[in-house]
N, C-alpha and C positions, 0 to 999 in steps of 0.2 A: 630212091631216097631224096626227098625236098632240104635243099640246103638255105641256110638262113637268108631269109631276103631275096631269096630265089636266083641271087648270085648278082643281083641286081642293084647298083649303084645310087642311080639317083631314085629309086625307092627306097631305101634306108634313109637317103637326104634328105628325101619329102617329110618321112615320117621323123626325122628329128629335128626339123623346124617347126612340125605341128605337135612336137612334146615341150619344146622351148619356148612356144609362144604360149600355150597352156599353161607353163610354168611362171612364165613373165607375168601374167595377165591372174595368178593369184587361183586357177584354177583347179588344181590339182586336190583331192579331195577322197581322203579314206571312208570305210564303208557305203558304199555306193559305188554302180558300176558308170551308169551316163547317164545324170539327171538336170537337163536345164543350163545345156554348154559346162556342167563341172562333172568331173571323171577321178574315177579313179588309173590305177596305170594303165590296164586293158582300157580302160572307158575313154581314156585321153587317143590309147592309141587305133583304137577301131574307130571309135562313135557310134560304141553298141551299146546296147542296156540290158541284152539276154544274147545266149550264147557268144560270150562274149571271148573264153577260152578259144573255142575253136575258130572263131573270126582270125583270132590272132596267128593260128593255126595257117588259115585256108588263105588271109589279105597278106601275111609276110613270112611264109614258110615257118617260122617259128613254131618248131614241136609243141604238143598238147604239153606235156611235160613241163617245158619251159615254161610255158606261159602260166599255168599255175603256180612252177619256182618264184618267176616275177613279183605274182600276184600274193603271194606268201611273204617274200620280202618287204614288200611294200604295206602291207598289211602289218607286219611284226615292229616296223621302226615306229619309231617314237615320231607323232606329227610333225616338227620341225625338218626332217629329213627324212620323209616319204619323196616330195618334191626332188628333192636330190638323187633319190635313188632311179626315179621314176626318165632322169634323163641319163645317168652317170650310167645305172645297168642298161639300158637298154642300147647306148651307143657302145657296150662293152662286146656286145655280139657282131662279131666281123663279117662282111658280107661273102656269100661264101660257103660257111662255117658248118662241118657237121658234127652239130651238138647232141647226138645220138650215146655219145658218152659221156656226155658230161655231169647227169644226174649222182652218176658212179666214183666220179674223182667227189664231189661234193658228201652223197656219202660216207666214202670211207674216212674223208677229213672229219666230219663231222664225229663217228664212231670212232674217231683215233684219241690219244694222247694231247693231241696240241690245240683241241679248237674247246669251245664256251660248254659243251656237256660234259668234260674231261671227269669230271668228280665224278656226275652221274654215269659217265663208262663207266667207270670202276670199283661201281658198288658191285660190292655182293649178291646180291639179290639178282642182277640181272648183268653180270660181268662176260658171263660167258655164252649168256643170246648175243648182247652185245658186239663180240666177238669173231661168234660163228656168222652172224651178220656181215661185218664189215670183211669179211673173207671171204661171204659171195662178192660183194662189188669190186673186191682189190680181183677176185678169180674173172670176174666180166671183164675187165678194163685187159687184162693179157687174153680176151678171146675165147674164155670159157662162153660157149650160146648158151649150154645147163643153167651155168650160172647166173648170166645175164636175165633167164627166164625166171626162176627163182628171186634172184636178187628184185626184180620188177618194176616199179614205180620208188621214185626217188624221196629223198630226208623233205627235202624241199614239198612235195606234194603228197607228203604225207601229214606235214604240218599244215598246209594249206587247207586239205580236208576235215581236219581236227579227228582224223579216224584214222590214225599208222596203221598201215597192214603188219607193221612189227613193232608188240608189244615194248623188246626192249630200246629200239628205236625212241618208240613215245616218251619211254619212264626216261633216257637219256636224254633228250632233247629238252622236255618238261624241267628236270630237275635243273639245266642251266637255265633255262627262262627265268624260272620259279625265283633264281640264286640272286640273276643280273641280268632282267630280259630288256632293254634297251641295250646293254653293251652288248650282247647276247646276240641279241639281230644285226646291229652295225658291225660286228667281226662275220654274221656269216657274209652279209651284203659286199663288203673288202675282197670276203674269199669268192663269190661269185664272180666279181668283175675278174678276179686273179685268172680264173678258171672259163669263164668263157673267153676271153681273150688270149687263153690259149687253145683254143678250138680250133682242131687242124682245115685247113681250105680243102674240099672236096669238090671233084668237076661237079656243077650246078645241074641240077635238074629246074631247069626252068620253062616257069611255067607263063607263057605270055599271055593266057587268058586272065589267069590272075593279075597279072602285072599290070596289067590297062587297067581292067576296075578300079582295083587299089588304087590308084597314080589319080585316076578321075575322082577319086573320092578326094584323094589328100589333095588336088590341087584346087579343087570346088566343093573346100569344107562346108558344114555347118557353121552360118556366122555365130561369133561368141561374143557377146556383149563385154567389155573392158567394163 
């Protein structure tokens, strides 16, 4: 199991002085992944322009999963406060961190009563997918594997993909976008940071081949014109 940052210190350091300077310097830039020193949030944090999911992946342990989460929030916010998200979420992931559950708390928050698709829970039409949904990931999060299998790819990167593998997922999520999608996206982005930050610390599988690359990248970036 690869744990976030590969348990490693000043690689997270690296990489949140190279999203803050990014940030400082006006770069930070929706649709697009890494065009001409400007990035999106992967784009900022790899300095990839293709395969840039799994970059995020393989240079900072960060789950495939996550990094679509990421890349979905950051995509969903209102232009003013992509930049925000892009250094606020990603210093949210503690080093350490096994975020192998955390699609699952997001989730079932998402499919519950209290977060931005609450109406669209609880339409008729699709209340009880809805439902039986969000009681696979509450059944994964207590250790159900079934479920966890079942349950599969998270709210977050189902949105990211614009193709939910659960219909009432989609029509749920859609229907708060549809409703309030700027407030929509800023209460899920809140509940992210809530949620990776509490991401239990797991002994690290670290990986020092990776760690050096990465390290030599972010300390002999690509210069970026100010």
């Amino acid at each position: 199991m690869k744990t976030a940052w590969f348990g490693e210190q000043k690689l997270k350091d690296a990489a949140m002085a190279q999203l803050r300077e990014h940030r400082r310097l006006d770069k930070i830039a929706q649709g697009i992944y890494w065009e001409h020193g400007r990035g999106c949030h992967l784009g900022c944090l790899t300095h990839k322009d293709d395969d840039t999911h799994e970059a995020t992946e393989r240079m900072f342990g960060i789950p495939l999963r996550i990094a679509y989460w990421l890349e979905a929030v950051f995509e969903g916010l209102p232009e003013d406060k992509c930049a925000w998200w892009v250094v606020k979420g990603t210093d949210a992931i503690p080093v350490g961190a096994d975020l192998s559950l955390c699609h699952h708390h997001l989730a079932t928050w998402l499919l519950g009563p209290d977060s931005p698709s609450a109406a669209g829970n609880s339409h008729p039409s699709v209340a009880s997918e809805v439902a039986a949904v969000r009681t696979l990931h509450q059944e994964a999060l207590l250790g159900s594997e079934s479920a966890a299998e079942s349950a599969a790819w998270s709210a977050a990167l189902s949105a990211a993909r614009s193709a939910a593998r659960s219909a009432a997922l989609s029509a749920a999520l859609s229907a708060a976008l549809s409703a309030a999608r700027s407030a929509a996206w800023e209460s899920i982005a809140h509940k992210s940071i809530e949620i990776f930050q509490a991401a239990p610390i797991a002994n690290c599988e670290r990986c020092e081949e990776s760690i050096a690359m990465t390290m030599q990248q972010l300390t002999n970036p690509v210069k970026v014109k100010a």
